[in-house]
N, C-alpha and C positions, 0 to 999 in steps of 0.2 A: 504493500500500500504506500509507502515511503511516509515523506515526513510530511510537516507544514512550514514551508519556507516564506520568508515575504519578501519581496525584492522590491526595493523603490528608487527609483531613477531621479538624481535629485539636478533638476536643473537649475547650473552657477553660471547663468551669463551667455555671453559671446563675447567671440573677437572679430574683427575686419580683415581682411585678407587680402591680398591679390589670389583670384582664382586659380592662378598657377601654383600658388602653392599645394593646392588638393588635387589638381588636375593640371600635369604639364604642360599638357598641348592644349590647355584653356584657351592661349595666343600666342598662334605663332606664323612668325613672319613667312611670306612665301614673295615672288617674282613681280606679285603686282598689288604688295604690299609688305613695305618694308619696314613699317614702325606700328604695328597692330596695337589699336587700344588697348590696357589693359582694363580688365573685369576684377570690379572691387566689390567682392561680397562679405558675406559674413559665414561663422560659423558657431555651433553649439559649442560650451562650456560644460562638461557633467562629468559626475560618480554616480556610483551605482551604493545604495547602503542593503543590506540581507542582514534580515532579521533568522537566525537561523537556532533549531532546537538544542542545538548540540554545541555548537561553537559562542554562540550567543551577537555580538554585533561583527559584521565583516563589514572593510568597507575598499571595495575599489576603485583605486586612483584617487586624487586628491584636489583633481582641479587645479586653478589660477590662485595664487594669493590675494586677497582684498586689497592688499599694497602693491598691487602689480606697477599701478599706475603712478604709484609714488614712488617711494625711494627703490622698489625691490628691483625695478626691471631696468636696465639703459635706456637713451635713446634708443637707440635703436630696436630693441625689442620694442619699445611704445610704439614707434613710428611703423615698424611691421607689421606689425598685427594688435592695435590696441584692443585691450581689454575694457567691454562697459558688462557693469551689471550695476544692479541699485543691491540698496544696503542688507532686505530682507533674501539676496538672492544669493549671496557669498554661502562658499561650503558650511563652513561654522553656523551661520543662521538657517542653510537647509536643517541643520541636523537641530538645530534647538528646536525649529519647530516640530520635528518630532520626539522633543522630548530625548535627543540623547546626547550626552554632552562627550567630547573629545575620549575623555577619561576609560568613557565602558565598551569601547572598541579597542577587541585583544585579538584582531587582525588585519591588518592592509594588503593586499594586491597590488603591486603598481605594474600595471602594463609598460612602462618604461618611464626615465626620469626626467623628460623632457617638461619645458615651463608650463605647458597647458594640464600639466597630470602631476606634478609633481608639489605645487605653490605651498599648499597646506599640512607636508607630510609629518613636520617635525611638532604638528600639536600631537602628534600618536605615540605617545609616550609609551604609552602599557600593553602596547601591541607587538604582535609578531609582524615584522615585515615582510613579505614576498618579495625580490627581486629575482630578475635572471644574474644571473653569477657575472658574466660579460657587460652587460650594463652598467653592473657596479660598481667593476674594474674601469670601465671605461669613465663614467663620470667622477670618478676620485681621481683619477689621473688630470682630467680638467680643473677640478677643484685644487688639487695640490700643485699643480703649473701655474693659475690661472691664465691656462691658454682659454681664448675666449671662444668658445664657438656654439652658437647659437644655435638651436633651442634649449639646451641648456642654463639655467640662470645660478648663477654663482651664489649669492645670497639661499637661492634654495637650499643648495649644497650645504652650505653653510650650518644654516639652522636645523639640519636634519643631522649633519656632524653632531653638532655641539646640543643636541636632544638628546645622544646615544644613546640613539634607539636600538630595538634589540633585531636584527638584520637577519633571515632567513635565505641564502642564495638559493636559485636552480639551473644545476648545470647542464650541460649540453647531452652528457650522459643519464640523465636525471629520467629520462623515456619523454613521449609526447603528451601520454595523458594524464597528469597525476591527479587522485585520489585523497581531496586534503577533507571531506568530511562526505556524510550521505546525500545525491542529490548537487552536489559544487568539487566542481572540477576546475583544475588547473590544466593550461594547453602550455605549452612550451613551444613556442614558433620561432625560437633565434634570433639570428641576426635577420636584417631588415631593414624599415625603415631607422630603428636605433639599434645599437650593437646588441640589446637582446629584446624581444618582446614574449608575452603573458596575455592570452587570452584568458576565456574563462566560458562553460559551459555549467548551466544553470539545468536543472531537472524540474522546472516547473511541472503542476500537475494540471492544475486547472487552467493551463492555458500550452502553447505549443513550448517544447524547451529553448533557452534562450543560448544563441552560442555570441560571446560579447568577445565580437575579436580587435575591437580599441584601433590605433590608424594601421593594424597589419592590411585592412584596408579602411580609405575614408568616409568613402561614400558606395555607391553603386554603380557609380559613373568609372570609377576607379579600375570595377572589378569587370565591365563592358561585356560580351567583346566587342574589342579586343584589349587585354589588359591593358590598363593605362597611368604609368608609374606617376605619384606626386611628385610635386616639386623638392619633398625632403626626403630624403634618402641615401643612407650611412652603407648601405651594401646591396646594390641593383641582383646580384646573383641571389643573394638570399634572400630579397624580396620576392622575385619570380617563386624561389624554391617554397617562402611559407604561404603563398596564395594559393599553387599548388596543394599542398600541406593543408591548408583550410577549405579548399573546393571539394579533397576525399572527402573529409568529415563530414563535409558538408553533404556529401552522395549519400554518407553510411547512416545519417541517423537525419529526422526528418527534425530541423531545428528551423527557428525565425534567428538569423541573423542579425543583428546589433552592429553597425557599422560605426567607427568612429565619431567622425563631423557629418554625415549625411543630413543634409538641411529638408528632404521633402519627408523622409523617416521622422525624423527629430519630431515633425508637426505630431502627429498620427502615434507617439508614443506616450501613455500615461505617467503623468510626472508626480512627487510625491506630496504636494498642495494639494492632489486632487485621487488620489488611491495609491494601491500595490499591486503587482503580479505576485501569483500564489502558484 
């Protein structure tokens, strides 16, 4: 019969974009145009929080800092892709208004450690962290050079240091699907668009199961065909390889995919102001 899980989608916001960055070939020049407008959109901001019997509060990803826009982010990350949400809409205020505060979450997931996912990781004090092993190597090597490179934000790094929090890696060998409670699965997709990423497959019951594969891809338009890589991207070969790698699963077991930033999904998904998936 399995369990009673509740899964709430907590939407933190948007940022602004150039199109290309979700979609490379969003603009691109050809013979009888050489300077193609660029397409300035936007995209969703979110975590995912599960209520679960067994584990008690999970939360995946962490979203944008409320200070993105002040002192946390450079120009230039402002200028790239700024960050707006109003005040009720930051991760921290999703979670008060449901009643849970930083504290009683004794697990994180981070799909990778990039500034859209990472802003708020270091209030998780009491938690086990999820990383891929690669990603963590890679962003403390940023951190400890500060070599600057972006989406990465250094301050994140930082505060999640000097949290010392308690850090769970998953390595390459680790298998693809791992088992971390009944019903919530851990994906292991690698390298990619960052040096490692962490899906996640959900067992809902009363509804289709949820596979939450975070920007392994971003949107729909992404996954086409014909594949169509983003504008970020840390290793084109292992990108190919985990889309693959998520197209089997995707044959083997009959799930509603969860795409990243996909803005016409985003509309059509029930956010946690207004219910859960069970």
């Amino acid at each position: 019969m399995g369990i009673k899980m509740k899964v709430y989608v907590l939407d933190c916001g948007k940022q602004e974009v150039d199109k290309r960055v979700i979609l490379s070939s969003a603009a691109i020049a050809d013979a009888d145009h050489h300077h193609p407008e660029a397409i300035w959109t936007w995209i969703p901001t979110w975590a995912i929080l599960i209520d679960h019997p067994q584990l008690g509060y999970i939360l995946y990803d962490t979203a944008i800092s409320p200070d993105a826009m002040r002192e946390r982010w450079d120009i230039g990350m402002q200028k790239s892709g700024p960050y707006i949400v109003q005040e009720d809409s930051t991760l921290p205020a999703r979670l008060y208004q449901l009643h849970v505060e930083p504290e009683q979450i004794g697990t994180v997931i981070m799909s990778h450690l990039h500034n859209d996912h990472a802003g708020c990781l270091h209030l998780f004090k009491n938690a086990t962290v999820y990383v891929h092993d690669d990603e963590l190597k890679h962003a403390m090597k940023h951190y400890m050079t500060r070599e600057e490179l972006p989406p990465y934000c250094w301050l994140d790094l930082d505060l999640a240091c000097r949290a010392e929090l308690n850090w769970k890696t998953i390595k390459k060998e680790d298998g693809e699907i791992i088992d971390l409670a009944e019903d919530l699965h851990i994906v292991n997709f690698g390298s990619g668009h960052a040096h490692g990423m962490l899906g996640m497959i959900l067992d809902t019951k009363k509804s289709r199961p949820k596979f939450v594969v975070s920007d392994i891809l971003y949107s729909s338009e992404n996954e086409g065909p014909p594949l169509t890589l983003p504008g970020i991207v840390y290793d084109t070969i292992g990108y190919r390889r985990s889309v693959r790698q998520y197209q089997r699963l995707k044959r083997m077991y009959d799930m509603e995919v969860w795409y990243g930033h996909d803005i016409e999904q985003w509309e059509t998904l029930v956010k946690s102001q207004n219910g859960y998936y069970e």
